[in-house]
C-alpha positions as CSV (number, residue, x, y, z in Angstrom):
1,X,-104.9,59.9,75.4
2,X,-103.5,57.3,73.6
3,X,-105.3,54.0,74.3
4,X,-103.4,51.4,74.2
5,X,-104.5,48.5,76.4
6,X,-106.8,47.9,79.5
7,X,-105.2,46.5,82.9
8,X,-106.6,45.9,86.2
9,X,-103.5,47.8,88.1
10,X,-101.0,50.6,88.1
11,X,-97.7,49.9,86.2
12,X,-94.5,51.7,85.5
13,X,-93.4,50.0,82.4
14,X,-89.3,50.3,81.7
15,X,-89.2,48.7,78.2
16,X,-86.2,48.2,76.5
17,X,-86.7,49.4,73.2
18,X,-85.8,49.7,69.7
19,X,-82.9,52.6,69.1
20,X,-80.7,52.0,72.8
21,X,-83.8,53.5,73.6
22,X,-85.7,53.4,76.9
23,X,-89.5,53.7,76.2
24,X,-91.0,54.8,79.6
25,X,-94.8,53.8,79.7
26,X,-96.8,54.6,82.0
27,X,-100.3,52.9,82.2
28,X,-103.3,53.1,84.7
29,X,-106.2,51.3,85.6
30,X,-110.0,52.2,84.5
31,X,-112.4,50.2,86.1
32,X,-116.1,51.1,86.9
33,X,-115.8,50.1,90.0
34,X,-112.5,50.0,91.5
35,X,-110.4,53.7,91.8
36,X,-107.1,53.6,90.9
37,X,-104.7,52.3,93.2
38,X,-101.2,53.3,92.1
39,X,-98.7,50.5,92.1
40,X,-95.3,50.9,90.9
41,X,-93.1,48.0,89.1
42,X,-89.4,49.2,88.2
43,X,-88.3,46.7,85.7
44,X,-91.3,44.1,84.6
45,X,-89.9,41.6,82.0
46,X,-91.7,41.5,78.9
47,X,-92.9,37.8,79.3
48,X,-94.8,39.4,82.6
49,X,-96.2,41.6,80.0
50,X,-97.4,38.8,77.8
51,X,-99.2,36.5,80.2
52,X,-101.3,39.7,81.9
53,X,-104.8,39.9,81.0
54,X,-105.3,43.2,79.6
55,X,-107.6,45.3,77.8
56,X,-107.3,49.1,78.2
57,X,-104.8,51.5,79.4
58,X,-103.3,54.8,79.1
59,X,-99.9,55.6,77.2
60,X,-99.2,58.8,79.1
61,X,-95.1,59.7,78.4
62,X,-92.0,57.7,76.3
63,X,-88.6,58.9,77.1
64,X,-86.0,58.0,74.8
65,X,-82.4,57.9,75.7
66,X,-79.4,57.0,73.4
67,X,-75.8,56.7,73.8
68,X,-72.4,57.4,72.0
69,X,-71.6,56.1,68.4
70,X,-68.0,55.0,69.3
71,X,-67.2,51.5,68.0
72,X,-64.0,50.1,67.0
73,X,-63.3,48.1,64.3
74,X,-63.2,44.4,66.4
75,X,-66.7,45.6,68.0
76,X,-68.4,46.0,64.5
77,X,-67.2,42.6,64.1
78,X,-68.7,41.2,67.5
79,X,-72.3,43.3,67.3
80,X,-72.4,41.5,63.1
81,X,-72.4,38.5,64.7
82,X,-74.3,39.0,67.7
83,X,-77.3,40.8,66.0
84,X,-77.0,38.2,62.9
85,X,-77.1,35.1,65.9
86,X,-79.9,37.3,67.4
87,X,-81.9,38.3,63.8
88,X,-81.5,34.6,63.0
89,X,-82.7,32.8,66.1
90,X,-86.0,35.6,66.4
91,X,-86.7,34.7,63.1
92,X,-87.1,31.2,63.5
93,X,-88.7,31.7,66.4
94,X,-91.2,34.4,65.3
95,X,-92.5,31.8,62.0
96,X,-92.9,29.2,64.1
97,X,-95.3,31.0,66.8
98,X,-96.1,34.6,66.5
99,X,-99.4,35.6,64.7
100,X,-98.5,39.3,64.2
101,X,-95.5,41.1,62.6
102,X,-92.4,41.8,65.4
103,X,-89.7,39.9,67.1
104,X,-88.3,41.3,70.0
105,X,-83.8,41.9,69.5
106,X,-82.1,40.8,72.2
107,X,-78.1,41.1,72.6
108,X,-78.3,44.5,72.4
109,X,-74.6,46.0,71.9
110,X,-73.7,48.9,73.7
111,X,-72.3,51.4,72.9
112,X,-74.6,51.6,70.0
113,X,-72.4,51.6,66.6
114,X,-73.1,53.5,64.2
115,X,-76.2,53.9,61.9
116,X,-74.8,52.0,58.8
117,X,-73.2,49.0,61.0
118,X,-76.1,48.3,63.3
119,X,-78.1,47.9,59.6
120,X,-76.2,45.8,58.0
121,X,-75.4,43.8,60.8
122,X,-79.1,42.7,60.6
123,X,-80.6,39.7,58.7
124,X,-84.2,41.3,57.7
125,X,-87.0,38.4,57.5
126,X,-88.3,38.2,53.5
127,X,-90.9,40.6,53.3
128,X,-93.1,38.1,52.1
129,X,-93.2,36.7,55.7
130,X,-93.5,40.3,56.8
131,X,-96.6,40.4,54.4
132,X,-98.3,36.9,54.9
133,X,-98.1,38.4,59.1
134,X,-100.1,41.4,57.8
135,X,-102.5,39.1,56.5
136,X,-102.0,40.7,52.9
137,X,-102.9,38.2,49.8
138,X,-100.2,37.7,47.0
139,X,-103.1,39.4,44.8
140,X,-102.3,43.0,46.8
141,X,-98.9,43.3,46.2
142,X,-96.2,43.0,44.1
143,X,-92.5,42.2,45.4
144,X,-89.4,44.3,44.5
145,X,-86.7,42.2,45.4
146,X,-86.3,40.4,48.5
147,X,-87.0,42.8,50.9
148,X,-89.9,45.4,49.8
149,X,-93.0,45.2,48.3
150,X,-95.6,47.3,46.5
151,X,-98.9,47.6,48.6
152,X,-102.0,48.1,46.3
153,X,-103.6,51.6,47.2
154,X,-106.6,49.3,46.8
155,X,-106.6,48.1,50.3
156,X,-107.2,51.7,51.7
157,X,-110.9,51.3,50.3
158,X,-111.3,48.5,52.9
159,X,-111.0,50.9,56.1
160,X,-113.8,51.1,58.1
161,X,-115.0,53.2,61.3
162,X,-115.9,50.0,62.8
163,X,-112.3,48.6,61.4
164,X,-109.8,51.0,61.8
165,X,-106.9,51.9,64.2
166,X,-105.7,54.0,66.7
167,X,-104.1,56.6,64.9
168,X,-100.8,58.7,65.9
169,X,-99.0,61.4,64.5
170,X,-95.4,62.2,65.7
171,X,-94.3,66.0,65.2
172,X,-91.7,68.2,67.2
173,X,-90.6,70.8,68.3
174,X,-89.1,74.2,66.0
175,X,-85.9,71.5,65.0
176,X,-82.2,72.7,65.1
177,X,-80.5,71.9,61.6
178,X,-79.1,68.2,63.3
179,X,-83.3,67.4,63.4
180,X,-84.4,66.2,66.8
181,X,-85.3,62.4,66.4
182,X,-89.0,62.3,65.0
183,X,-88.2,59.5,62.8
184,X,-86.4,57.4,65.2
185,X,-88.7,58.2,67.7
186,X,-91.8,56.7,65.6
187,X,-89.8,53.7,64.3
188,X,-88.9,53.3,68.3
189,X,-92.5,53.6,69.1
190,X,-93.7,51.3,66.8
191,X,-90.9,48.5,67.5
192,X,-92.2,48.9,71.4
193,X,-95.6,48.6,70.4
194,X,-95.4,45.8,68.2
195,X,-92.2,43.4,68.8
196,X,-92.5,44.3,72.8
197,X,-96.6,44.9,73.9
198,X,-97.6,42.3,70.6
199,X,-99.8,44.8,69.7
200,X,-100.4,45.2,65.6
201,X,-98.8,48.4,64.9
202,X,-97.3,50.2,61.7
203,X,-95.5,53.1,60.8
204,X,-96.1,55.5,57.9
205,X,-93.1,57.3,56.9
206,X,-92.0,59.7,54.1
207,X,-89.8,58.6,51.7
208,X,-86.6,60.3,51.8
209,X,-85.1,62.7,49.1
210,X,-81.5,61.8,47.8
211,X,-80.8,65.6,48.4
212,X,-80.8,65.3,52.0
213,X,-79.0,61.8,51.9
214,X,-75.8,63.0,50.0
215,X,-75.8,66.2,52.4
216,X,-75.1,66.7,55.6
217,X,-78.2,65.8,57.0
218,X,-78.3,62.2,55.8
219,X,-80.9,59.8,55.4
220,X,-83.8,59.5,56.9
221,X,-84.5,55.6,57.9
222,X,-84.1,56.1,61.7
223,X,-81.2,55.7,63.6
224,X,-79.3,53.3,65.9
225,X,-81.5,50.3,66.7
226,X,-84.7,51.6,65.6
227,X,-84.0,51.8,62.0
228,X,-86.1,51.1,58.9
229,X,-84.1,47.9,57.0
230,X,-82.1,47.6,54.4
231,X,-81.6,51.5,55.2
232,X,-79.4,51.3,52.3
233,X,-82.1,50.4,49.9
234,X,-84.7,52.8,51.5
235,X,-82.4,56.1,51.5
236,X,-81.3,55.0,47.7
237,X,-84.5,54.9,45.2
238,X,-86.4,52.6,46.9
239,X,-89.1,51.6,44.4
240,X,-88.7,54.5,42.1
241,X,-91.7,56.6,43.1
242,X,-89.0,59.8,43.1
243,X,-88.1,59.3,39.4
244,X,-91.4,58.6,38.4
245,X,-92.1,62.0,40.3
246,X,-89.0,63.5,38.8
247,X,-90.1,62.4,35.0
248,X,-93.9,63.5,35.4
249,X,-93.0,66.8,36.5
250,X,-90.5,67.4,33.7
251,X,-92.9,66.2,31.1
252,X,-94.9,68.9,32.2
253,X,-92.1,71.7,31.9
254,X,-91.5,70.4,28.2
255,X,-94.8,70.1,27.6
256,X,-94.9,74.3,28.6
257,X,-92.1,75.3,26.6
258,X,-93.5,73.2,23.3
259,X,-96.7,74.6,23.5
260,X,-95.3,78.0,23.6
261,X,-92.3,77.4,20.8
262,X,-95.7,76.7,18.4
263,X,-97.8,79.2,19.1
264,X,-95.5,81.1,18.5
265,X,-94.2,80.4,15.5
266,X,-97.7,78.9,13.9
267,X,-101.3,80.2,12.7
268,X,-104.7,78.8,14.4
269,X,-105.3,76.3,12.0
270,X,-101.8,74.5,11.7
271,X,-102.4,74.4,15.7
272,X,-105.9,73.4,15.3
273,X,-104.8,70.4,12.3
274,X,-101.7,69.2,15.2
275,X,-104.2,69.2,17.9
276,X,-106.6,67.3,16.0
277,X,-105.6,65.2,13.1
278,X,-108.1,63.3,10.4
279,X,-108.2,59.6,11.1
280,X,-108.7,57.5,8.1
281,X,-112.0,58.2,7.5
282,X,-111.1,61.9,7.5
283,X,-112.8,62.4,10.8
284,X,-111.3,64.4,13.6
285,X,-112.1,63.4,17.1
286,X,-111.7,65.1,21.0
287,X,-109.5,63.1,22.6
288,X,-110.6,62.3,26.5
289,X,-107.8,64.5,28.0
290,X,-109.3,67.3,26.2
291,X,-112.9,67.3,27.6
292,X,-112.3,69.3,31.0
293,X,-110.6,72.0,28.5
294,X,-113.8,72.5,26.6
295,X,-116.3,72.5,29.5
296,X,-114.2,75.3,31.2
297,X,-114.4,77.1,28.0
298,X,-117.8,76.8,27.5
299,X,-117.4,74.5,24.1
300,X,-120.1,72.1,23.3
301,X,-120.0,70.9,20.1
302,X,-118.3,67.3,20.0
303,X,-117.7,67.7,16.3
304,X,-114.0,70.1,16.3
305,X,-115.1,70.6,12.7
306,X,-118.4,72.4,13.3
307,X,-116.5,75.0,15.7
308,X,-116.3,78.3,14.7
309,X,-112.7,80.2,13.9
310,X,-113.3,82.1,17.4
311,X,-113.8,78.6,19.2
312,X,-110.9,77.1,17.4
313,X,-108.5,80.1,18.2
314,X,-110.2,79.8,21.9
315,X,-109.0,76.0,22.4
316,X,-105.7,75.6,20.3
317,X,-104.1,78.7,22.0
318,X,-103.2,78.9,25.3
319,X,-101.0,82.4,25.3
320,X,-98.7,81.7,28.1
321,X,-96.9,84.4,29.0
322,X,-93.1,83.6,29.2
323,X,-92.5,85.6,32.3
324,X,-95.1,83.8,34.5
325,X,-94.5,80.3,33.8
326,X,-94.3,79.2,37.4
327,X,-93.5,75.3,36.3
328,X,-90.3,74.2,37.1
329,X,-88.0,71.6,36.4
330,X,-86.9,68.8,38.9
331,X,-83.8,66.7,39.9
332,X,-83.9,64.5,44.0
333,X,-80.4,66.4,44.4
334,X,-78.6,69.3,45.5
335,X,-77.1,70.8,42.3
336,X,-77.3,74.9,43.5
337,X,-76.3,75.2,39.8
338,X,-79.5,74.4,38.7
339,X,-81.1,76.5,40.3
340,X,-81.6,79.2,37.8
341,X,-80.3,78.1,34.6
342,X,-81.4,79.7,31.0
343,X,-83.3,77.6,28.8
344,X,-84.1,78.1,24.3
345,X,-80.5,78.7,23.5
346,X,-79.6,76.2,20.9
347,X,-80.4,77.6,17.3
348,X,-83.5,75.2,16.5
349,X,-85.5,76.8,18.8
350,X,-85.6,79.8,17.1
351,X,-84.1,82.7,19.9
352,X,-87.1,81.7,22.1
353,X,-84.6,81.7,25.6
354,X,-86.0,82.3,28.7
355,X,-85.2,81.9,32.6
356,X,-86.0,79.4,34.3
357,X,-84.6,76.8,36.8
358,X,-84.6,73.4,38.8
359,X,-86.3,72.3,42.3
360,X,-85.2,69.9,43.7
361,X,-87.8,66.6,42.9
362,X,-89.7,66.2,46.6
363,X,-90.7,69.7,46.0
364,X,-92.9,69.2,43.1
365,X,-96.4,70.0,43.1
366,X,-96.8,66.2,41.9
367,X,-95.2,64.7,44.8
368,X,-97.8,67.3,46.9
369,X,-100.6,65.7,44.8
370,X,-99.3,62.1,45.5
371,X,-99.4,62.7,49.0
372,X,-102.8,64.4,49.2
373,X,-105.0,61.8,46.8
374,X,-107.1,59.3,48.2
375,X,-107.6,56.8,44.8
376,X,-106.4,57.1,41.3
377,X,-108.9,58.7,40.2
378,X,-108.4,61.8,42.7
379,X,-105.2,62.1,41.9
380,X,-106.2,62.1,38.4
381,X,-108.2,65.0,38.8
382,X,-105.6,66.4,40.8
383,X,-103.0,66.8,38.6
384,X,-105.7,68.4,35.7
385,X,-106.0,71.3,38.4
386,X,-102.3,72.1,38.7
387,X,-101.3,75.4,37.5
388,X,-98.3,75.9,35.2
389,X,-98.4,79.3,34.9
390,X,-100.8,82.8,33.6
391,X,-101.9,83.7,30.0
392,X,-101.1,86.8,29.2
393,X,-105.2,87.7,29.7
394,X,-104.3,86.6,33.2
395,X,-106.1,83.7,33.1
396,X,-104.4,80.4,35.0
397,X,-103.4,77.8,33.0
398,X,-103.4,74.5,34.1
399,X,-102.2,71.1,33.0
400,X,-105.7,70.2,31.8
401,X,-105.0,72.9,29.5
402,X,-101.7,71.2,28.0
403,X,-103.9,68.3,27.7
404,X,-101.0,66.2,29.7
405,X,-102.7,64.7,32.8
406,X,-103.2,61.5,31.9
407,X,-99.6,61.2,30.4
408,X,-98.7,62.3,33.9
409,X,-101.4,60.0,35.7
410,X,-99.8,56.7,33.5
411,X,-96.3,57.5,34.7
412,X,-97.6,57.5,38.3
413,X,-99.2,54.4,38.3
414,X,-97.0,52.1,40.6
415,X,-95.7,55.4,42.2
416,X,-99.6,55.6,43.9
417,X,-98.7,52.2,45.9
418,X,-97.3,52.4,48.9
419,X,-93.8,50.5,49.6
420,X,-93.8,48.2,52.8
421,X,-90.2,47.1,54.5
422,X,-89.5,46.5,58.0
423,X,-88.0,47.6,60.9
424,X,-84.8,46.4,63.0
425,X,-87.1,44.1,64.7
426,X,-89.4,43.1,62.0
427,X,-92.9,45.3,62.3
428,X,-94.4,47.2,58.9
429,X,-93.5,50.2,57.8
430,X,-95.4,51.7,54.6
431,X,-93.2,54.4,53.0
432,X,-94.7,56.6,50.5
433,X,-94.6,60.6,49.1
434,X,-92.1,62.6,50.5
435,X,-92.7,66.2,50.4
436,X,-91.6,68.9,52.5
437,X,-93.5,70.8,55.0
438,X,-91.9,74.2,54.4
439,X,-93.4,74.4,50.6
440,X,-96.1,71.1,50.7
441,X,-98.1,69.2,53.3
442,X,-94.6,67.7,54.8
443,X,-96.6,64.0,55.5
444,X,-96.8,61.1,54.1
445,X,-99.1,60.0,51.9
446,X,-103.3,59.6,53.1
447,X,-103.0,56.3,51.4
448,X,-100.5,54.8,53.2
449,X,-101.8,55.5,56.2
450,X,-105.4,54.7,55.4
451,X,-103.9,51.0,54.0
452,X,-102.3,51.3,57.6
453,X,-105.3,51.7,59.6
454,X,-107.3,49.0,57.5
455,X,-104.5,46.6,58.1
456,X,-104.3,46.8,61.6
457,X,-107.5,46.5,63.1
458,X,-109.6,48.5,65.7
459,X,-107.0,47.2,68.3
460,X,-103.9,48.3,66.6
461,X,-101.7,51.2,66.1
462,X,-100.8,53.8,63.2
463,X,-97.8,55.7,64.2
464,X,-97.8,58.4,61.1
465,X,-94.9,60.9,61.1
466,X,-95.3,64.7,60.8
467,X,-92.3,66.9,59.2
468,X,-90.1,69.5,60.5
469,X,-91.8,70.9,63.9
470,X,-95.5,70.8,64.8
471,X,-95.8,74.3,64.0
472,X,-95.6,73.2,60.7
473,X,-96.0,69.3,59.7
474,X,-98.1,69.0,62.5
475,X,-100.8,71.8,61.7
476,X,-100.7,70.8,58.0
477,X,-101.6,67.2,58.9
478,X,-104.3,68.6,61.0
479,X,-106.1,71.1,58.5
480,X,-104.9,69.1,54.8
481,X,-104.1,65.6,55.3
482,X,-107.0,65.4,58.0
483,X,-109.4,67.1,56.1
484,X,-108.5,65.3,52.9
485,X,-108.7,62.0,54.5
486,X,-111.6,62.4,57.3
487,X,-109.2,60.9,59.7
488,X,-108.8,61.6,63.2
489,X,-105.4,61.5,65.5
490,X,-106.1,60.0,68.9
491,X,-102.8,61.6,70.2
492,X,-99.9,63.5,69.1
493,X,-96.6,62.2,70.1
494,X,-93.9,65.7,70.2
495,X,-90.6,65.0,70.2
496,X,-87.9,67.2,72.0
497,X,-84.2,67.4,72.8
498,X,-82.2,69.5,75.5
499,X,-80.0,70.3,72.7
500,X,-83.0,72.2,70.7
501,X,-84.4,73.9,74.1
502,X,-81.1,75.3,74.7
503,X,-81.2,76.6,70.9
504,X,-84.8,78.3,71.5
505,X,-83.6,79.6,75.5
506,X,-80.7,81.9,74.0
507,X,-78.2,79.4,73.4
508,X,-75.6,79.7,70.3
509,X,-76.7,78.8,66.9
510,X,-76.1,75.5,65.8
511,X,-74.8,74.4,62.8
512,X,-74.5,71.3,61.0
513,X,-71.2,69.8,60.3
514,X,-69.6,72.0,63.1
515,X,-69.1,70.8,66.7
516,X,-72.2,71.6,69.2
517,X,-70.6,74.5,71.3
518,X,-69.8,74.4,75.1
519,X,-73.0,75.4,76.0
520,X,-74.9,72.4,74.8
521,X,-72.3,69.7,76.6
522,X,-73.6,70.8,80.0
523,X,-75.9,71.4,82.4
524,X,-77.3,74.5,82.2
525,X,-81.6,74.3,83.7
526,X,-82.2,78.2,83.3
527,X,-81.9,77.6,79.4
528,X,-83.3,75.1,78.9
529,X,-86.5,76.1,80.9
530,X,-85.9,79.8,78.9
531,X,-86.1,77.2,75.8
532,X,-89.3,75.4,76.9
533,X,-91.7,78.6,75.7
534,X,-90.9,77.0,72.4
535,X,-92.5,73.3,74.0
536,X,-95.3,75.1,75.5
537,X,-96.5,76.7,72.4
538,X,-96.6,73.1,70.4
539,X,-98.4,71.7,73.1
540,X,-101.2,74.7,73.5
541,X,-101.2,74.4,69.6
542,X,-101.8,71.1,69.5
543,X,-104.4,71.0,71.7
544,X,-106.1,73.8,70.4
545,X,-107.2,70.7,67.7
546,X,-108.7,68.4,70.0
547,X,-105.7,65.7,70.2
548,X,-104.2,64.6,73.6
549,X,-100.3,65.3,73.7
550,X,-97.3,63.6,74.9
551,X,-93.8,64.3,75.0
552,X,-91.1,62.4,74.1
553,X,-87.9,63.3,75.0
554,X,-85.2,62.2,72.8
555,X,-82.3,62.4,75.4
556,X,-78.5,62.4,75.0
557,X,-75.6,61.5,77.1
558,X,-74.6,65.2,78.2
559,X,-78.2,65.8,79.1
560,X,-78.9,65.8,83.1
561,X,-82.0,64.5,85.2
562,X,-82.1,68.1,86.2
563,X,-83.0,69.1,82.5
564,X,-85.1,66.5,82.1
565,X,-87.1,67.6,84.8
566,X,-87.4,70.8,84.1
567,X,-88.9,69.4,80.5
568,X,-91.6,67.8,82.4
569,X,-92.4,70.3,85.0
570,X,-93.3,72.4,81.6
571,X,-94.9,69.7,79.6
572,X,-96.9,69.8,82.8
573,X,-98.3,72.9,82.9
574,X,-99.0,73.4,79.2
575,X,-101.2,70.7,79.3
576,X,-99.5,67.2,78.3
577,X,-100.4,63.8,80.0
578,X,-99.3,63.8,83.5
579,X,-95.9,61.7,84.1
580,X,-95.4,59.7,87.3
């Protein structure tokens, strides 16, 4: 259960939300001395919502519904200026007498245009605004143009037990290639919680990778009305972190192949003279990125020139075997040409070729690391334990080894803060780390959300997103980023679509950039409720940890209230919140 606010009195909530969404909420009383009396109130403005006295209830089930992206040319002009009247008027309205970050759209267009035109149809409010809301001094972040900011990582020290959050993590179901809505769904969640209930809630996100972006996929910001703004700047570089992920990582892989072209091609002691040159005194000295090398090898003299020739031959060599270098090279886009390439060929360096290739950059152990630390100095740590590949002893070799973690630690610096921006209707998002769940954790980073819960409040709401389906990003938040943080979920939002339940109930495959087949445009209850095994096992796998689950359906014009149903009549019985 996701607690959320206490009332004296049954409502049904219809709350129109961010995305053309419709956020269904249903909340009930708990008194000590009253049972509940069920009361039901179809359509409650949100002012209602504002004057009641409340202090605890229940978010038991959102359903999200979204319509058509058909718009003409003369209606992009007509929602510009309708959302930029709307942006502008909110924004006035929002400085002059709202304590907390949100302001509620109103003139909502429908149909909903598309992605790109409902974003930059919108005015966003200066993030400095969006920051001084937050309560965040000038002293814990840095600006990057108008409309992000650097957070310091700093701030996540300052979460409490007695301080912190609600906390929620948004998974899904086994996807389709189209994805099924978990991003829009949390940016909708949060926009409902924050510009509509005036409840202090922010999202965490992942940032996305320029590989998806230029694909067929696309980018990753949300969608419709519950976007993440500029979208523009957030799919495209944001603050850099992916370069300075990209550069770390292939400092590393040239770091590898130097350390092998010498060793190869020099005795013990010139190694031993380039790893430790005489300063003027004629004194050589262990540098500090070297000490974790000589405590794993057993090496305790602090004077390199009282070693013996064993010792130096011990520490100066590293023997990497050229076949089981498991470092790779990185560039954020889809270049299948890279992907196994042949590296040594030009004459200097001396016929030493080999095979090798490029990952694409959100792939990289560093970006796994990045998500996974909780402080600089973690992360430090963290990056001398990552394995570049096996001696030909079979011992691992590790970056501690190369003596490059600190070079790699001093290119990460400002890529360890999170980035705030904001949504569609002005309430925080932090996006940081980005990597995926099929080969890392697939979350983002345990800063970001720890900054999150910290900056929110014991009364306020984390909406943290988990990648590709719970099966996955869900149970890897659970046993790594949990464990790694001590955090706790109160609930698990799961996001799923008719379209995916078809998929899993023996509908056709689906493939991006090719029309959804027949079967998929209409009604067709048997599949979907075939499909719902799929549902059932998130839920039961979900709970299996503890955490209270609700479903989210993330519905489409061809779906049916039959479908629907059947969704909920299987929610049911696994064992999600009850739905009235």
């Amino acid at each position: 259960e996701l607690i959320l606010t206490q009332t004296r009195r049954h409502l049904l909530l219809s709350l129109r939300g961010s995305c053309g969404l419709y956020i269904y909420i249903y909340i009930y009383t708990r008194t000590h001395t009253q049972q509940q009396q069920p009361a039901r109130v179809p359509l409650l403005p949100f002012s209602v919502v504002r004057r009641m006295s409340a202090q605890q209830a229940v978010f038991k089930i959102a359903k999200i519904s979204s319509y058509p992206k058909s718009f003409s040319s003369s209606s992009t002009r007509r929602v510009s200026g309708v959302l930029r009247r709307s942006f502008s008027s909110v924004t006035t309205k929002a400085t002059a007498s709202m304590s907390l970050p949100g302001k509620k759209l109103e003139n909502i267009v429908k149909p909903v245009p598309s992605d790109i035109e409902v974003a930059q149809a919108a005015t966003p409010l200066r993030i400095s605004h969006v920051l001084e809301q937050c309560k965040i001094s000038m002293e814990e972040y840095e600006p990057y143009g108008h409309y992000k900011a650097k957070i310091s990582d700093k701030i996540s020290k300052k979460m409490t037990e007695e301080n912190k959050g609600h906390y929620v993590v948004v998974a899904g179901i086994t996807p389709t290639p189209l994805g099924e809505g978990k991003s829009t769904t949390t940016i909708g969640l949060v926009q409902a919680l924050g510009a509509h209930l005036e409840k202090f809630a922010v999202a965490c996100i992942r940032q996305p990778s320029m590989g998806p972006t230029f694909g067929i996929k696309g980018g990753a910001a949300g969608g419709g009305y519950s976007q993440v703004i500029p979208m523009e700047e957030m799919n495209m570089h944001l603050t850099g972190d992916i370069h300075a992920i990209g550069i770390a990582t292939n400092l590393i892989a040239a770091a590898v192949d130097t350390r092998m072209f010498h060793e190869n091609t020099q005795s013990d002691e010139a190694l031993f003279k380039r790893l430790f040159p005489p300063n003027k005194k004629g004194e050589r000295k262990i540098a500090r990125n070297m000490t974790r090398r000589l405590k794993r090898l057993g090496i305790e003299k602090t004077n390199p020139d009282e070693w013996s020739e064993k010792e130096r031959s011990k520490f100066v060599r590293l023997d990497l075997d050229a076949d089981k270098v498991t470092w790779r090279r990185v560039v954020d886009m889809n270049d299948r040409f890279l992907r196994q390439i042949t590296i040594g060929e030009s004459p200097t360096e001396k016929g030493q070729m080999r095979q090798t290739g490029f990952d694409i950059t959100v792939a990289s152990e560093v970006m796994a690391v990045l998500a996974m630390c909780t402080s600089l100095e973690d992360m430090d740590e963290r990056f001398g334990k990552m394995i570049v590949g096996t001696s030909k002893s079979g011992e691992a070799v590790n970056c501690d080894d190369l003596g490059v973690t600190g070079a790699v630690t001093a290119l990460m610096l400002e890529a360890i803060k999170p980035t705030m921006m904001q949504t569609l209707e002005g309430t925080p998002v932090l996006i940081h780390a980005g990597p995926f769940a099929n080969i890392a954790t697939g979350n983002s980073s345990v800063i970001a959300d720890k900054i999150a819960l910290s900056m929110v409040g014991k009364d306020g709401f984390v909406v943290t997103e988990a990648g590709f389906g719970a099966d996955i990003g869900l149970e890897k938040f659970v046993n790594l980023k949990c464990r790694s943080s001590g955090l706790k979920p109160n609930c698990a939002v799961i996001v799923a679509t008719v379209r995916a339940l078809k998929c899993h109930g023996g509908g056709p495959a689906v493939q991006a950039g090719k029309p959804l087949d027949f079967a998929y445009l209409e009604e067709n209850v048997n599949m979907v409720k075939d499909g719902c095994s799929n549902l059932t096992r998130h839920i039961e796998n979900t709970r299996s940890f503890g955490i209270p689950v609700v479903i989210a359906i993330n519905a489409f014009p061809t779906d049916t209230p039959a479908e629907h149903e059947a969704i909920r009549q299987a929610a049911l019985a696994a064992g999600a919140a009850a739905v009235e």
